[in-house]
N, C-alpha and C positions, 0 to 999 in steps of 0.2 A: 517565442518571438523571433528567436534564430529563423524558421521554420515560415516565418511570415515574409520575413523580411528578402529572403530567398525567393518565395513565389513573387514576390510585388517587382522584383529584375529579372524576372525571366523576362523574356522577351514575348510579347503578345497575350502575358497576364492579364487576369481583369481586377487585380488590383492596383488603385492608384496612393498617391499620397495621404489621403483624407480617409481610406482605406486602411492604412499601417498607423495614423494617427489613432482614428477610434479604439483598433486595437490593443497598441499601446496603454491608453487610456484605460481603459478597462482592465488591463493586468494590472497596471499600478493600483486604481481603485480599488480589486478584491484583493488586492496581496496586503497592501497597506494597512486595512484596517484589523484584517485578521493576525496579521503578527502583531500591530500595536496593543488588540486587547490581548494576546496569548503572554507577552514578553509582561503585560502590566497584572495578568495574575501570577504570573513565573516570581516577577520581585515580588508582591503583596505575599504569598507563598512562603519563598524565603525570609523576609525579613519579620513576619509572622512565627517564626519559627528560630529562636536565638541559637541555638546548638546547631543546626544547620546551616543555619547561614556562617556560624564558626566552621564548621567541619569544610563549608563549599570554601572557603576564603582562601583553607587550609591547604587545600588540594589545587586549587588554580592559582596560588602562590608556589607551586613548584613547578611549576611550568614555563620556559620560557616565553621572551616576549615575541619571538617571530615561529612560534610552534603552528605546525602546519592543522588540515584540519583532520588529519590522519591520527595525531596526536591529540585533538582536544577528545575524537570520540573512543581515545581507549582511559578518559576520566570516570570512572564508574558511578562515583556520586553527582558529577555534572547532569550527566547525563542520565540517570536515572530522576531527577530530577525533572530535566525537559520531560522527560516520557511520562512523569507521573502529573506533569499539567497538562499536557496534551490530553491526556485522557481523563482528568479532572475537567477539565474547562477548557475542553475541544471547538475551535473555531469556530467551526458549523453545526452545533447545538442540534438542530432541526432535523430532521426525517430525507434520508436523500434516497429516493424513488428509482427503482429495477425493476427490469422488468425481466419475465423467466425467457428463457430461450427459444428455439425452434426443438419442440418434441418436451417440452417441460423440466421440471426437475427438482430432485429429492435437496429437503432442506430438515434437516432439525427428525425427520422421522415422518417428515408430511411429502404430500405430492402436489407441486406450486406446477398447474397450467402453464402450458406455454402462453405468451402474452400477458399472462399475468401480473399486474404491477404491484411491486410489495415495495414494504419500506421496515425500518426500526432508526431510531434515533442512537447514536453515541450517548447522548447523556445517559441514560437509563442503562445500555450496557455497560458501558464503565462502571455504574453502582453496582452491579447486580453482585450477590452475595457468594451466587453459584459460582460465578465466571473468577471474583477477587477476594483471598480472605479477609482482607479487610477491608470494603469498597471505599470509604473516605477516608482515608488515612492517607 
């Protein structure tokens, strides 16, 4: 947004007001919704899980109340936590589309054409058995 809001005062920009509006608009849109459903399986998660939610209480009660964000992320069960919803119930579920590069390129043991447009889904890798020993847990 920084980035937006810069080009639209340059001087001789072609962006105007309604411009940095829309913009706007639309960050807020896709941010909003995806941390509201991420933070609303993070709690259904914990509070699904009683010794967890003991053990989290446990550890971000020793933590001061103006602790910086340098400090929250050396909380090892906080944060393994965030990481294992993310990748349980990853914002963007759906398939996000690549495309290979100029001159192709090796993936997995295959050879992906340049131009090529591939995809795989987060949900399905995060289960896979290969990739997590225990994919739902």
């Amino acid at each position: 947004m920084a980035t937006i809001m810069a080009e639209a005062e340059k001087e001789g920009s072609n962006l105007d007001d309604m411009d940095v509006r829309t913009e706007s608009t639309s960050l807020i849109f896709a941010g909003s919704g995806t941390t509201a459903n991420t933070l609303t399986y993070l709690v259904w998660c914990v509070l699904s899980r009683p010794s967890l939610q003991k053990a989290l209480e446990e550890e971000v009660s020793r933590v001061s109340p103006d602790a910086s964000d340098a400090e929250l992320e050396q909380l090892p069960l906080l944060n393994a936590t965030i990481q294992e919803t993310l990748r349980l119930y990853c914002a963007v579920p759906g398939s996000l589309p690549r495309v290979a590069p100029h001159g192709g390129a090796q993936l997995g043991g295959f050879f992906i054409p340049e131009g090529t447009t591939c995809s795989t889904q987060a949900y399905t890798l995060h289960r896979d058995p290969a990739a997590y020993e225990n994919p739902l847990e």
